[in-house]
N, C-alpha and C positions, 0 to 999 in steps of 0.2 A: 350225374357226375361220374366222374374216371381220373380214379388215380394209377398212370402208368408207373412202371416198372421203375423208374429214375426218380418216382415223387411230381411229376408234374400232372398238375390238376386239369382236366380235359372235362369239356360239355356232355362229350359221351366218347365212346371206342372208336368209334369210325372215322373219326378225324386228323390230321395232321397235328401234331406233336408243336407248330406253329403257331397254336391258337389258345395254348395254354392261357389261363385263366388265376395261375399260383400255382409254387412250389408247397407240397408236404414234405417234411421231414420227422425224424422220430423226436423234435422237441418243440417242433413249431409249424405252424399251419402261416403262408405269406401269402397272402391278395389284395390288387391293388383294385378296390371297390370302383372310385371313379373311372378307373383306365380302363376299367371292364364294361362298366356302363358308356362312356366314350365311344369305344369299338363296336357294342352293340347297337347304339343309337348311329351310328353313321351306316354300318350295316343294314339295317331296315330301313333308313332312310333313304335308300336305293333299289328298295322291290316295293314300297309304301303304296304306291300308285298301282301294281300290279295286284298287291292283295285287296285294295278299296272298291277294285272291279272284280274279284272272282267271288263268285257265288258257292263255291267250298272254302271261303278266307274260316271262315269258324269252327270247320272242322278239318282244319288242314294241315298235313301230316310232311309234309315237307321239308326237309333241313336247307336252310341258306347256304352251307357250305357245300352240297354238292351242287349247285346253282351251278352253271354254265359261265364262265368269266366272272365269277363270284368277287374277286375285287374290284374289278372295274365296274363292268356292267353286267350285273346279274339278271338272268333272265329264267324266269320260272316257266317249265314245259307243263305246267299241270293247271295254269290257269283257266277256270272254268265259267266260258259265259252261260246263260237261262239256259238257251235248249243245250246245251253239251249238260252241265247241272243233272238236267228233269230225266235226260235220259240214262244216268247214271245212276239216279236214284230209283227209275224202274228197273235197270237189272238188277238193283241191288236187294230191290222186292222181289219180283220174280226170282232171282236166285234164294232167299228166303223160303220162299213159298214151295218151292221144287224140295228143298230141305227139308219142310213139315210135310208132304206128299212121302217121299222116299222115307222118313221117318216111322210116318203112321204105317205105312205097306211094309215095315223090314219087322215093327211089333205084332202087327197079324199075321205075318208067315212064320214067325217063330213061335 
């Protein structure tokens, strides 16, 4: 959560001032629960089908709001089928592994 400068309650910092979620003020906190959940359920109900097929849906780090025509037709660049997946999770070892390598050789040289 993000509270900007004027009191408006924001998901996080990087988004449009648009998508407020509720005003703070120094005597009262306002959000309108259902309208929130409203806008959120129509919102995913528009990439739903995109996340049901990528194979990073569970660990995925993606905000809807930078979506590509994110009110209309939102379209996620980072969907991942099997081999895109398998081969990301072996750089992601290999990159690891290269880490515990360069690790071990920088505490025997010193």
């Amino acid at each position: 959560m993000f509270v900007s400068a004027n009191g408006n309650l924001l998901p996080c910092e990087r988004i449009s001032h648009g998508f407020s979620l509720g005003r703070l003020n120094a005597n009262s906190m306002k959000i309108n629960y259902e309208k929130i959940a409203e806008k959120y359920s129509k919102y995913y109900s528009k990439i739903i089908t995109q996340c049901a097929n990528c194979y990073q849906a569970k660990h995925c780090t993606q905000c809807i709001f930078n979506f590509k025509d994110f009110k209309k037709t939102p379209v996620c660049n980072k969907v991942m089928d099997y081999s895109n997946y398998k081969n990301d999770l072996k750089n992601t070892v290999s990159l690891l592994e290269e880490e515990i390598n360069i690790n071990k050789i920088l505490k025997e040289w010193i």
